[in-house]
MMTF fields as JSON, N, C-alpha, C and O atoms, coordinates in Angstrom:
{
  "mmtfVersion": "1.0.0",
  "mmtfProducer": "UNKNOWN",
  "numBonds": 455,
  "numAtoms": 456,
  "numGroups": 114,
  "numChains": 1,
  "numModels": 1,
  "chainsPerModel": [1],
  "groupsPerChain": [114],
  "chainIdList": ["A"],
  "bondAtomList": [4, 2, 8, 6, 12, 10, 16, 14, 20, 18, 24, 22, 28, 26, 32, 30, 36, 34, 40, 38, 44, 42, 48, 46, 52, 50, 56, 54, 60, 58, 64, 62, 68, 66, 72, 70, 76, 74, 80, 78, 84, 82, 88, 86, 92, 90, 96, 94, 100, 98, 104, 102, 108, 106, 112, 110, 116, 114, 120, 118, 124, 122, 128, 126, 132, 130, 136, 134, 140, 138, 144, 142, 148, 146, 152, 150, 156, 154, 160, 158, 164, 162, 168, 166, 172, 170, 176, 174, 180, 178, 184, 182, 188, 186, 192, 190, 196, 194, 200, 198, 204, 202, 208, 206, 212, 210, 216, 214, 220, 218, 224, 222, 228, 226, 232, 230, 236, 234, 240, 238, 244, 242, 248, 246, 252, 250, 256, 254, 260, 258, 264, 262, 268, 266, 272, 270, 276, 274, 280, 278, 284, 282, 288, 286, 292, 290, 296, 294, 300, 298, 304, 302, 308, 306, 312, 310, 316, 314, 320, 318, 324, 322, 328, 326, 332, 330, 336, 334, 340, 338, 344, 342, 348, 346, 352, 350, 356, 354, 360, 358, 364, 362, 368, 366, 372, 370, 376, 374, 380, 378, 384, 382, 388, 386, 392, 390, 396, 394, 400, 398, 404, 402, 408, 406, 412, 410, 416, 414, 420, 418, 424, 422, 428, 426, 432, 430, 436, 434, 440, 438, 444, 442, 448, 446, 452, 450],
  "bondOrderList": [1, 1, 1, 1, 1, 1, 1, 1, 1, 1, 1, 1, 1, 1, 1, 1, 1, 1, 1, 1, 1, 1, 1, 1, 1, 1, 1, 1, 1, 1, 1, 1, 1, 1, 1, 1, 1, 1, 1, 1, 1, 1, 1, 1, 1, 1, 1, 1, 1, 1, 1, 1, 1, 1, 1, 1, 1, 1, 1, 1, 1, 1, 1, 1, 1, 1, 1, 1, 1, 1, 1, 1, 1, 1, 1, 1, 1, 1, 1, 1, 1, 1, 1, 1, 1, 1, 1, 1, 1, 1, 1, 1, 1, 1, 1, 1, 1, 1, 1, 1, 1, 1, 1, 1, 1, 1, 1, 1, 1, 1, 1, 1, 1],
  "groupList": [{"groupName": "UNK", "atomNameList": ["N", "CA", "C", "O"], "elementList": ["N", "C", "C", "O"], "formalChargeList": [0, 0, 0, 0], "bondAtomList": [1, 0, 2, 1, 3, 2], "bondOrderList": [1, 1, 2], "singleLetterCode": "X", "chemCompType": "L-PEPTIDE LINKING"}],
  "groupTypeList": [0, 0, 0, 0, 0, 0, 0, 0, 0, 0, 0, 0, 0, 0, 0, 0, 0, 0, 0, 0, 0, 0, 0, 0, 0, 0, 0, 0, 0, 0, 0, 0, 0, 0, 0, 0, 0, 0, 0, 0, 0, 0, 0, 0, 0, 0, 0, 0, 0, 0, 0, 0, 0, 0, 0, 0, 0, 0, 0, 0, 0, 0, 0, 0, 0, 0, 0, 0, 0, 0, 0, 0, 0, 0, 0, 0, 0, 0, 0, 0, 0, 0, 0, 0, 0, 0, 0, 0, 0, 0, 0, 0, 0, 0, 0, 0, 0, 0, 0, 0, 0, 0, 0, 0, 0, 0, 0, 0, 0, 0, 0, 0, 0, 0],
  "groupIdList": [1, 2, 3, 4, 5, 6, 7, 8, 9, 10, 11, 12, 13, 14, 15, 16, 17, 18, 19, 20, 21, 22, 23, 24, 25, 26, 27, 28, 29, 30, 31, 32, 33, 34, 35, 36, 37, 38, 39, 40, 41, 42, 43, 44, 45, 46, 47, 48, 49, 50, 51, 52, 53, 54, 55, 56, 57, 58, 59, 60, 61, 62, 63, 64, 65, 66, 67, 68, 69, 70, 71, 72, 73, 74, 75, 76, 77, 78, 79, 80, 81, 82, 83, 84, 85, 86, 87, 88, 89, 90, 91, 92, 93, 94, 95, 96, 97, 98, 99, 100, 101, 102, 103, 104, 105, 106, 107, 108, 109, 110, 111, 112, 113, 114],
  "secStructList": [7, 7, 7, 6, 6, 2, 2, 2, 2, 6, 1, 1, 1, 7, 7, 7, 7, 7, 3, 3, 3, 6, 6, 3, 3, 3, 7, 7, 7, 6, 6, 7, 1, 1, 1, 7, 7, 3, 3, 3, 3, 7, 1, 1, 7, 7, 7, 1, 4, 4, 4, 7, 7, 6, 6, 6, 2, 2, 2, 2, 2, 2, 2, 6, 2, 2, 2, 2, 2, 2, 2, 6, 6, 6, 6, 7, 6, 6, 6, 7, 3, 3, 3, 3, 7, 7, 7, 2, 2, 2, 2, 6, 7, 7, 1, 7, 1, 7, 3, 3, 3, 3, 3, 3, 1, 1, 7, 7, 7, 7, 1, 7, 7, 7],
  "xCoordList": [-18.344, -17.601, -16.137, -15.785, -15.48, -13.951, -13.037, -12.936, -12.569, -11.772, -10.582, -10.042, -10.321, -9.344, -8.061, -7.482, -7.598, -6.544, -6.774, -5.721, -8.079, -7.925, -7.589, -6.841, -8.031, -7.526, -6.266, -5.919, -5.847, -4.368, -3.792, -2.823, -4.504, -4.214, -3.362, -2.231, -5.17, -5.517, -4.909, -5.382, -3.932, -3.312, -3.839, -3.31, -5.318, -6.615, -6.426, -6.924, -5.621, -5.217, -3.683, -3.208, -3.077, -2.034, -1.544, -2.21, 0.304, 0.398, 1.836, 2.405, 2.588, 4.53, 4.456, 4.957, 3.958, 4.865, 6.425, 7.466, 6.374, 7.644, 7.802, 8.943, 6.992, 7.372, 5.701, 4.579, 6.243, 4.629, 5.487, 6.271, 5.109, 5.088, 3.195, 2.234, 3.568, 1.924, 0.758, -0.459, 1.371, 0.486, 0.43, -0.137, 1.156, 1.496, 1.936, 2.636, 1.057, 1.521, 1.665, 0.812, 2.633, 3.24, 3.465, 4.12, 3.191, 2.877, 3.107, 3.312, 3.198, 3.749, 2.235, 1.509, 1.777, 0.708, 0.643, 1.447, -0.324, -0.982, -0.594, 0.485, -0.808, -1.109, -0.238, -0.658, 1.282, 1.651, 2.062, 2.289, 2.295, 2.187, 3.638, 4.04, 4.35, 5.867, 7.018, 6.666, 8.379, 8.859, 8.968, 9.085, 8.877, 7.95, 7.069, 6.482, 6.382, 4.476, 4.434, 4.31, 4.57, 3.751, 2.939, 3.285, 1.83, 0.752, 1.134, 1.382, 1.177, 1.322, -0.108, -0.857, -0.096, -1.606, -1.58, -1.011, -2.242, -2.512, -3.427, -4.483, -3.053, -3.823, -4.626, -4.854, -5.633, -6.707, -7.751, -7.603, -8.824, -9.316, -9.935, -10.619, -9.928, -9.925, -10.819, -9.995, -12.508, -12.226, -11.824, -11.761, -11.599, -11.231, -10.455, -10.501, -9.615, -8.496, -9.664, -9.445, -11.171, -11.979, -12.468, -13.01, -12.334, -12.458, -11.598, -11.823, -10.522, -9.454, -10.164, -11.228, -9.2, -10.081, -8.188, -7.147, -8.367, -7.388, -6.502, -5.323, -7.632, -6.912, -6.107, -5.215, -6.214, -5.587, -4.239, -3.505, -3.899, -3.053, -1.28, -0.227, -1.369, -0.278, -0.24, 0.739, -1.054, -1.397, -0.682, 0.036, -1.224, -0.554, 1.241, 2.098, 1.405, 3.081, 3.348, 4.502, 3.129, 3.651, 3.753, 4.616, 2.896, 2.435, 4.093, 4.753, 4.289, 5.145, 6.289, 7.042, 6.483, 7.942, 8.093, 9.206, 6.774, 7.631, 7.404, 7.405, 7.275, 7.308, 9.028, 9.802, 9.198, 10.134, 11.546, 12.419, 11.432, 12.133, 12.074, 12.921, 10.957, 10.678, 11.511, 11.978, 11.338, 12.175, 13.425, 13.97, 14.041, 15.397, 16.091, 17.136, 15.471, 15.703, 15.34, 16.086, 14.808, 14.602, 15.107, 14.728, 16.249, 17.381, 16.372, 16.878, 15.176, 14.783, 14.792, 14.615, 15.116, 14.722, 15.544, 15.103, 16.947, 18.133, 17.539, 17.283, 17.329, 16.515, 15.128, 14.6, 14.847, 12.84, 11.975, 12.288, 10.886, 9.433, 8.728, 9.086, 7.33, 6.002, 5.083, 5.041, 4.453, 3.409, 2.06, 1.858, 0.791, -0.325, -1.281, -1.095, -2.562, -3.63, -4.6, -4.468, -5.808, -6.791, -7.669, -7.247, -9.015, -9.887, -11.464, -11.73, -12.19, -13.776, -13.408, -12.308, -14.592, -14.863, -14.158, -13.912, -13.84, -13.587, -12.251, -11.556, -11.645, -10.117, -9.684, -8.465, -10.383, -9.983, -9.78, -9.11, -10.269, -10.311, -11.155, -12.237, -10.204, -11.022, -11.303, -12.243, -10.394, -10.54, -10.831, -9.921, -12.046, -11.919, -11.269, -11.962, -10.114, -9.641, -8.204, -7.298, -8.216, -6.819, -5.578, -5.099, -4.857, -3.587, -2.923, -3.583, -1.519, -1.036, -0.436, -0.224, -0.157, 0.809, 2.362, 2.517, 3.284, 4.794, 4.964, 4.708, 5.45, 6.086, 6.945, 6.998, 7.875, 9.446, 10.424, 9.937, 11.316, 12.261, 12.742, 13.972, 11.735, 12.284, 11.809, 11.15, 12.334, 11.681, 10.354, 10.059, 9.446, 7.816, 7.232, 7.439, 6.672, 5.729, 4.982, 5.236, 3.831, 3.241, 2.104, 1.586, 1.239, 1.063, -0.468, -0.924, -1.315, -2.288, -2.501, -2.036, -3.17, -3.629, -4.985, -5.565, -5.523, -7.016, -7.358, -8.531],
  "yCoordList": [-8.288, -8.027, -7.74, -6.944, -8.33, -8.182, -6.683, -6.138, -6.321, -4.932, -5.248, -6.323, -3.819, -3.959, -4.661, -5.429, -4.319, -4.79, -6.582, -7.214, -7.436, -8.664, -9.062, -10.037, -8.443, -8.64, -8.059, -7.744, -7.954, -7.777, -9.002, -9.621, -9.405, -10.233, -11.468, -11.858, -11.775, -12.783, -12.849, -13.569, -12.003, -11.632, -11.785, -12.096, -11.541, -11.013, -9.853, -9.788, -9.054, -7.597, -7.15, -6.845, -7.144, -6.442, -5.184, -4.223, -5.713, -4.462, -4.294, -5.385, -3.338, -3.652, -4.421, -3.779, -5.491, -6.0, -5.568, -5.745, -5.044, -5.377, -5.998, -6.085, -6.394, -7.443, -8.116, -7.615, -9.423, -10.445, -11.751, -12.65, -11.493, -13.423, -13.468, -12.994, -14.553, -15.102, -14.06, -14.239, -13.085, -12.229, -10.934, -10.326, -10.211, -8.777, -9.206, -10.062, -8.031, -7.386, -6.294, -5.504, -6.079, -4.576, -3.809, -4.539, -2.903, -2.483, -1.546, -0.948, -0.897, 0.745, 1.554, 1.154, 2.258, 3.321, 3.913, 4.705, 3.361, 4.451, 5.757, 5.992, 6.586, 8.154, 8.452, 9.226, 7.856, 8.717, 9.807, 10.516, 10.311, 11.484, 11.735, 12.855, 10.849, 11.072, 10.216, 9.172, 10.591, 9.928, 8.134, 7.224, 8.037, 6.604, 6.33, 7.36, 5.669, 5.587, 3.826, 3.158, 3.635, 2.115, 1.691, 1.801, 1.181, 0.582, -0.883, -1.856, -1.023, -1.935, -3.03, -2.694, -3.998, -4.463, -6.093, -7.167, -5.717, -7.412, -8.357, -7.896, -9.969, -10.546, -10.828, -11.895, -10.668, -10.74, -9.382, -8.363, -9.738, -8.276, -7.827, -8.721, -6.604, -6.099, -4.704, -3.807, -4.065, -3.387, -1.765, -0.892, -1.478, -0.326, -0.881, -1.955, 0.547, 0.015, -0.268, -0.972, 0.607, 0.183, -1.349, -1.734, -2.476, -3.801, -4.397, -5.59, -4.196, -4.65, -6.014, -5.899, -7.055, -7.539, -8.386, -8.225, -9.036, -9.39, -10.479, -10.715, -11.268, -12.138, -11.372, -12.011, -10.325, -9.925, -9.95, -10.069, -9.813, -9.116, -9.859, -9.242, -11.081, -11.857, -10.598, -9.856, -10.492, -9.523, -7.873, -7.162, -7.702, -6.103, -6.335, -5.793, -6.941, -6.954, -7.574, -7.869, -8.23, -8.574, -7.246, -7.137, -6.388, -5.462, -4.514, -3.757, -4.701, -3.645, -4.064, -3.303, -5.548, -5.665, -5.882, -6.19, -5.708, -5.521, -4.013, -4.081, -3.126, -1.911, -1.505, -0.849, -2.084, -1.454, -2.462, -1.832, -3.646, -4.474, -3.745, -4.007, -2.794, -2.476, -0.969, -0.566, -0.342, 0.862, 0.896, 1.773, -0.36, -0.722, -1.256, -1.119, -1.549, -2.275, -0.606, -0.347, -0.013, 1.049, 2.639, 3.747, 2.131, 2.956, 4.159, 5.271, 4.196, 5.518, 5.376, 6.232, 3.719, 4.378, 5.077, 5.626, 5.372, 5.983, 7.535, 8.17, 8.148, 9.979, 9.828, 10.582, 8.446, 8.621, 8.501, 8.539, 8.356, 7.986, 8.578, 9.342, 8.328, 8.691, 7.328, 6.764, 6.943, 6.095, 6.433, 6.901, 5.901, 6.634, 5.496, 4.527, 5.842, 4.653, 5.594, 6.189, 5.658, 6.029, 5.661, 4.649, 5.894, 5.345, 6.155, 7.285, 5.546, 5.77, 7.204, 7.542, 7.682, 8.588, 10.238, 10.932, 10.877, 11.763, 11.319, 12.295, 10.29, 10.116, 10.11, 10.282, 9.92, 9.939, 8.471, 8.355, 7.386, 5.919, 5.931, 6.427, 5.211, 4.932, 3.398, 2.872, 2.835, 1.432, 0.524, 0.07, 0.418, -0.038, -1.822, -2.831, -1.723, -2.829, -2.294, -1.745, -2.552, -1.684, -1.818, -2.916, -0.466, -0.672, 0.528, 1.4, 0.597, 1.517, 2.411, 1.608, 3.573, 4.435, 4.848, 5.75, 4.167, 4.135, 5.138, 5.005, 6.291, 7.412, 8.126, 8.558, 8.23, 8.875, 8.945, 9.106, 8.861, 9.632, 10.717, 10.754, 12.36, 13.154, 13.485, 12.766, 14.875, 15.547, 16.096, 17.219, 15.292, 15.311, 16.754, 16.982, 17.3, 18.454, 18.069, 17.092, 19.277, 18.988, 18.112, 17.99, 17.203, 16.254, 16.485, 15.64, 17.383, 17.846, 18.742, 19.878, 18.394, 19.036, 19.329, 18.51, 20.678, 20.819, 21.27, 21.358],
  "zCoordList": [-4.705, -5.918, -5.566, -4.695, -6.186, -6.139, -6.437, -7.537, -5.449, -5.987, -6.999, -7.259, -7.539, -8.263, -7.899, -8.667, -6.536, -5.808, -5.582, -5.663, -5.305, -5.561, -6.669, -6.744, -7.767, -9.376, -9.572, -10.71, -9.015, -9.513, -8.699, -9.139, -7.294, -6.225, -7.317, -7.605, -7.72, -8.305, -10.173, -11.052, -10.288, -12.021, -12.972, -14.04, -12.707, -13.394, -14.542, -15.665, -13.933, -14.262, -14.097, -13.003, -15.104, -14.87, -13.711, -13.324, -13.216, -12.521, -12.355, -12.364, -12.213, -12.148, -10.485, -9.561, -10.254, -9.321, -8.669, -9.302, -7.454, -6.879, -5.681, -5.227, -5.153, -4.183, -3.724, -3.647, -3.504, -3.617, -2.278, -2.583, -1.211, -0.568, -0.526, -1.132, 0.848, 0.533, 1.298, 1.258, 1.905, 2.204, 2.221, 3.129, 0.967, 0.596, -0.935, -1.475, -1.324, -2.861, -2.735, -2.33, -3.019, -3.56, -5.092, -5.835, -5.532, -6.983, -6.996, -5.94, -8.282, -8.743, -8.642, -9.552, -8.052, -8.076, -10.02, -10.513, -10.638, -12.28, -11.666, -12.21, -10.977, -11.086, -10.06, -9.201, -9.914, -8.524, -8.318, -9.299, -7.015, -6.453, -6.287, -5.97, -6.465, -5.891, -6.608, -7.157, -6.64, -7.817, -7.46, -8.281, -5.847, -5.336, -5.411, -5.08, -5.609, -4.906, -5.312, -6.338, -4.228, -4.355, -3.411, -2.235, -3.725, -3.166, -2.339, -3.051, -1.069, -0.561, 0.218, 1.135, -0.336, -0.291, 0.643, 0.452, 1.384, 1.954, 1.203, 0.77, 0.952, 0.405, 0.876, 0.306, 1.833, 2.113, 2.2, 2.874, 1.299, 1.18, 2.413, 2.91, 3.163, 4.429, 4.086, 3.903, 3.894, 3.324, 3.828, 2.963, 5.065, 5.482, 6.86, 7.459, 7.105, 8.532, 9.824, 10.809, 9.477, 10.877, 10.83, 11.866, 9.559, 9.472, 9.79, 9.583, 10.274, 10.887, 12.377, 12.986, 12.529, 13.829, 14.261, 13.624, 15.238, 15.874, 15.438, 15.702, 14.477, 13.147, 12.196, 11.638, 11.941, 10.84, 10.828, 9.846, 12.15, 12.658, 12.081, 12.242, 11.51, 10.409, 9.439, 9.349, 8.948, 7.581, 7.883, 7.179, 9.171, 8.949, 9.169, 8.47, 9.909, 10.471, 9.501, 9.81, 8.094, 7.052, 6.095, 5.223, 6.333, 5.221, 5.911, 5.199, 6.772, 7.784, 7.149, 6.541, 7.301, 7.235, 5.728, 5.301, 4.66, 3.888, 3.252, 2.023, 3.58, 3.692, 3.981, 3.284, 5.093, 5.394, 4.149, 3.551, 4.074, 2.753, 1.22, 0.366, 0.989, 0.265, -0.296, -1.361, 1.405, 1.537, 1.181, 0.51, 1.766, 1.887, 0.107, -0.529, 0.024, -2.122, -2.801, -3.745, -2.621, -3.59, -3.207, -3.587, -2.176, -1.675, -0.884, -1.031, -0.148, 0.551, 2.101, 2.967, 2.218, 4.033, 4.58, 5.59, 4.249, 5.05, 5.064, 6.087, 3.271, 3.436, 4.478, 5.295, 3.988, 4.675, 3.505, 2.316, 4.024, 2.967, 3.577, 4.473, 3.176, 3.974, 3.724, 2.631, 4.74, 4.593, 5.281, 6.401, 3.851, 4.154, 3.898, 3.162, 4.789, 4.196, 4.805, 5.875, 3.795, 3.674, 4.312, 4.871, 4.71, 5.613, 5.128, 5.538, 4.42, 4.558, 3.196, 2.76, 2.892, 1.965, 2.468, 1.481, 3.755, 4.046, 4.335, 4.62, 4.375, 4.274, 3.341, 3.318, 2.076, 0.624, 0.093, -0.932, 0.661, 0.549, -1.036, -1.352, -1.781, -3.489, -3.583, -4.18, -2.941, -3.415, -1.888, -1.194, -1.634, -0.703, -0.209, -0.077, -0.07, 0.32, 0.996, 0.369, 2.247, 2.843, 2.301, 2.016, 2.089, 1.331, 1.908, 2.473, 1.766, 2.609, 1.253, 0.344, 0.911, -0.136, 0.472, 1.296, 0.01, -0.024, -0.944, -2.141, -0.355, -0.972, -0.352, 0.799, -1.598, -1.278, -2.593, -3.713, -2.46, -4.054, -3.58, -3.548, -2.884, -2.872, -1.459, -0.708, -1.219, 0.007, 0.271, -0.139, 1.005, 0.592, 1.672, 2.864, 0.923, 1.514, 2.956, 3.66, 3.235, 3.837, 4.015, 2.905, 5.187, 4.698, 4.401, 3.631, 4.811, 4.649, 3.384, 3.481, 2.132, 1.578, 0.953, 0.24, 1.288, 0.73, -0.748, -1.11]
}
């Protein structure tokens, strides 16, 4: 079954797009945490960072560089961001299909919270 993140892949489902080539979507986070938050997503569904394999490996250094393209257009890499990706049920992983969280705007807390 297809995650939410292929349906948005696939514009199944609406989402604020801000940056899309052929192997990263990037989108505004529904509920974010920070006056940034975007979800940065590879187009190939992957579903946790331990499914990762040595092919992927186009996919993550795309997800990177446009992370950092991403930083750079929405004026935060010079203060800084934070980047986060979840992993399995005790990492706090909801959607399983790997995606990284781009957050920044302001000066971010600590990074652990219970």
């Amino acid at each position: 079954m297809a995650t939410i993140f292929t349906k948005i892949i696939n514009k199944e489902i609406p989402a604020s797009i801000i940056f899309e080539n052929d192997k990263v979507i990037a989108f505004k986070d529904i509920n974010p945490i920070a006056p940034i938050h975007i979800l940065v997503v590879p187009k190939k569904e992957i579903p946790t960072l331990n499914d990762i394999t040595a092919e992927d490996s186009d996919y993550l250094i795309a997800m990177y560089l446009a992370i950092k393209d991403i930083a750079i257009s929405l004026n935060i890499s010079e203060n800084g961001y934070r980047l986060i990706t979840n992993c399995n049920s005790y990492g706090g992983q909801e959607v399983f299909h790997l995606h990284f969280h781009l957050l920044g705007g302001k000066k971010l807390g600590p990074m652990l919270s219970f």
